[in-house]
N, C-alpha and C positions, 0 to 999 in steps of 0.2 A: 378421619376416623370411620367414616360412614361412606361406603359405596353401591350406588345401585346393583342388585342383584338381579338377573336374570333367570325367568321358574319357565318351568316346562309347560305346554298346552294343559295337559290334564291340572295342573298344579293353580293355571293362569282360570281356568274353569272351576277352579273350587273357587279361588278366591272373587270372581266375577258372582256367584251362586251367594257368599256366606260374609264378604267384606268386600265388597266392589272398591272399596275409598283406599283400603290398606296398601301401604310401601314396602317394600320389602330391601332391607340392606345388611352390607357385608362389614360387619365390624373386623378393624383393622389389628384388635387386640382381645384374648380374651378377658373375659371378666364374671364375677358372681354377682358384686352389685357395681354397676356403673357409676363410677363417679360424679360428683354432682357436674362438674365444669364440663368431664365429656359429652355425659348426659344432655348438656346445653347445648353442645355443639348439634343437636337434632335442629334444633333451632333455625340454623341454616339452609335444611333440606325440609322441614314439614310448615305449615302455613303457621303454627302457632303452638305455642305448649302451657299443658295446662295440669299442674305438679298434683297430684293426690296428698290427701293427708287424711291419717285417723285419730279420733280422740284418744290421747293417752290412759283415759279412763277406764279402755277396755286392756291394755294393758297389765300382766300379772305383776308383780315387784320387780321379780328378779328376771324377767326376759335378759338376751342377748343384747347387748346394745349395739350392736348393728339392727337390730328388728326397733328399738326405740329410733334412731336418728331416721332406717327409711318409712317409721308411721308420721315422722315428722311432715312440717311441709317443707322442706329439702328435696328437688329436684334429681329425683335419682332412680335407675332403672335395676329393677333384676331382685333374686335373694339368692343365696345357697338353694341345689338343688333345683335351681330349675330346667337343668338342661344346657344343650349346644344350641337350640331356637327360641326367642320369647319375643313375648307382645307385650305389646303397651297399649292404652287408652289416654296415657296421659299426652299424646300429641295430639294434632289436627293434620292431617288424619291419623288413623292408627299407624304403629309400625308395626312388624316382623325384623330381632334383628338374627344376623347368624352368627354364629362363635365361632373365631377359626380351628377350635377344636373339633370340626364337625368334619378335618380334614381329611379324607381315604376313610370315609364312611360310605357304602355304596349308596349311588346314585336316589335307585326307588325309596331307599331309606330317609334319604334326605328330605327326596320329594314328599312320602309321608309327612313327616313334621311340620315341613311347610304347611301343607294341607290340612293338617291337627289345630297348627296356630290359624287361621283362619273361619274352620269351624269353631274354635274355642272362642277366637273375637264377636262371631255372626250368634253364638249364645247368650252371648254377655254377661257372662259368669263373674265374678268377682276378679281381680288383678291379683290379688293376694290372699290367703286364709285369713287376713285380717279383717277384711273386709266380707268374709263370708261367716266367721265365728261373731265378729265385732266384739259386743259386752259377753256375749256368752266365754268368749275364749279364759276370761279369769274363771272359770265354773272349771272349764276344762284343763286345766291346767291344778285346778284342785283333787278333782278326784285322778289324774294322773299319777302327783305327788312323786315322782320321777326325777326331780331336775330340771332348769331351763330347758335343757339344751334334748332332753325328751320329748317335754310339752311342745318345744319349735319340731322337732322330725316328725310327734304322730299327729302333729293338727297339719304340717304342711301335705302327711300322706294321706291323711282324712281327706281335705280338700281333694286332694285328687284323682283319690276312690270318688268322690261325687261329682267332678267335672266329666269323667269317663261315664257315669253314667247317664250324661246327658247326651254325650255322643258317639259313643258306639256304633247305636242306628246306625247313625251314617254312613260310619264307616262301614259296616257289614253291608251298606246299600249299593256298595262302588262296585261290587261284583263284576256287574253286566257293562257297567258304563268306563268305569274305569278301572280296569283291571289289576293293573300294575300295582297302582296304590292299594289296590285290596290285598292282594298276595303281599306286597309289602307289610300290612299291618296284621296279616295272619301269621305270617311268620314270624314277626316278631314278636309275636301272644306263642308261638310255639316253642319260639327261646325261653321261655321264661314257666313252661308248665308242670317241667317238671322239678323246678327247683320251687315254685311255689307248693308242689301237692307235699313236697318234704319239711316245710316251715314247722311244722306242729313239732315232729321229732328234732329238728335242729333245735326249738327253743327249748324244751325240754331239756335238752343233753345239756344246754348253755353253749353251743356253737354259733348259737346268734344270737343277738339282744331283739325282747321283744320287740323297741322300737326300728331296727333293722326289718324285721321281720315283717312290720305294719306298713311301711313303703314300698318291702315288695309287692307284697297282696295287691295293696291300693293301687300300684303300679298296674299289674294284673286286667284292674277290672274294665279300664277300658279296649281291653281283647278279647274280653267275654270267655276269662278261662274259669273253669269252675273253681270257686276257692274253698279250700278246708276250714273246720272250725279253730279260735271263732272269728275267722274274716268274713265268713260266707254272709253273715248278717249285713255287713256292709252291703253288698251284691243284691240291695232289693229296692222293689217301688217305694218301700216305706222311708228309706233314704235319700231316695232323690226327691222325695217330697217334702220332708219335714227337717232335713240337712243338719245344721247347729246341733238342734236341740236333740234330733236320733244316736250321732257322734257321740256326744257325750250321754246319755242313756247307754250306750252300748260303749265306751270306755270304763264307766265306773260299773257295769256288767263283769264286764272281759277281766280287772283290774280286784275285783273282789274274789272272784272264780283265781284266780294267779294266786292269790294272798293264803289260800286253803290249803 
């Protein structure tokens, strides 16, 4: 299920800089959440494994139940949405795995993500929005009043608007040193600029759903592209400081302004 993966110098230098202990491997199948037994098969290849759980208590009623069994303590990697590359904490040592959906994706691209899940690990960000909202996320799931399956796309695109602005820096620091990965990660903020500066009009018309629209942004911000209102709020110090509790201040903001 699991095979070592082989990163590039520049790629072998982030992670030497930001996760020196982290593995990196090629899964054999893809997947959204891993299954518990696969999941175990890490077992094999990392020193030990050490399963996360969150209190059901932060839980809203009607969540997805796939998000109640992985806050379980059930052995299990991944959610929807997270991508062709993810990380865990729950091993010893970390992993990176890849998805073989990442297949005839060009190269520097690759190597970016690599280099994202690395800094992402060397942050030590949360594993999941669950563990970044925790008790807050029934608050946020209230003034959303959307649907499960809403509260699960804008808390996961929340989260992610705020891991981006943890590490952007860096990414904007590769310039000089490492190149490749830079123009990798500018350009992939360049794909995505002008379909973010249209998001206001698209929801508007109803050619997007706002929670569609709050992933793209979120997605966005760690490119450092300007975002229009009202994402742009996300896009500040006052955010990456006070996280949870700012999210949901500016959801039931954005969500009352929608209701007028």
């Amino acid at each position: 299920m699991f095979e070592p993966r082989a990163i590039s110098s520049d790629v072998e230098a982030i992670r030497a800089e930001h996760a020196p202990d982290a593995k990196v491997f090629d899964c054999e199948r893809d997947f959204e959440t891993l299954p518990p037994a696969q999941a175990e098969e890490l077992g094999l290849v990392v020193d030990s494994l050490e399963p996360a759980s969150y209190q059901a208590a932060w839980l809203p009623s009607d969540v997805p139940s796939l998000l109640v069994k992985y806050a379980s303590s059930t052995f299990t990697i991944g959610m929807p949405g997270d991508g062709s590359v993810v990380w865990t904490r729950q091993t010893g040592p970390p992993v990176v795995l890849v998805k073989p959906r990442i297949t005839g994706s060009p190269d520097s691209f690759v190597d970016f993500l690599l280099a994202e899940a690395f800094v992402e690990l060397g942050c030590t960000v949360p594993e999941h929005f669950i563990g970044f909202f925790e008790a807050e996320l029934r608050e946020l799931d209230r003034v959303i009043d959307m649907g499960p399956n809403n509260t699960y796309q804008i808390a996961a695109a929340a989260f992610d608007g705020w891991i981006g602005l943890q590490t952007r820096d860096v990414f904007g620091s590769w310039q000089t040193e490492y190149p490749e990965l830079f123009e990798a990660w500018k350009d992939a903020g360049a794909r995505l600029e002008g379909r973010v500066s249209s998001l206001p009009r698209e929801v508007a018309r109803g050619d997007t759903d706002f929670a569609d629209a709050t992933e793209l942004a979120c997605a966005a911000i760690k490119h450092a592209i300007e975002l229009p209102a009202p994402f742009a709020a996300l896009d500040t110090d006052a955010y990456r400081e006070h996280g949870p509790e700012y999210a949901i201040k500016w959801a039931e903001k954005t969500f009352e302004s929608l209701a007028e």
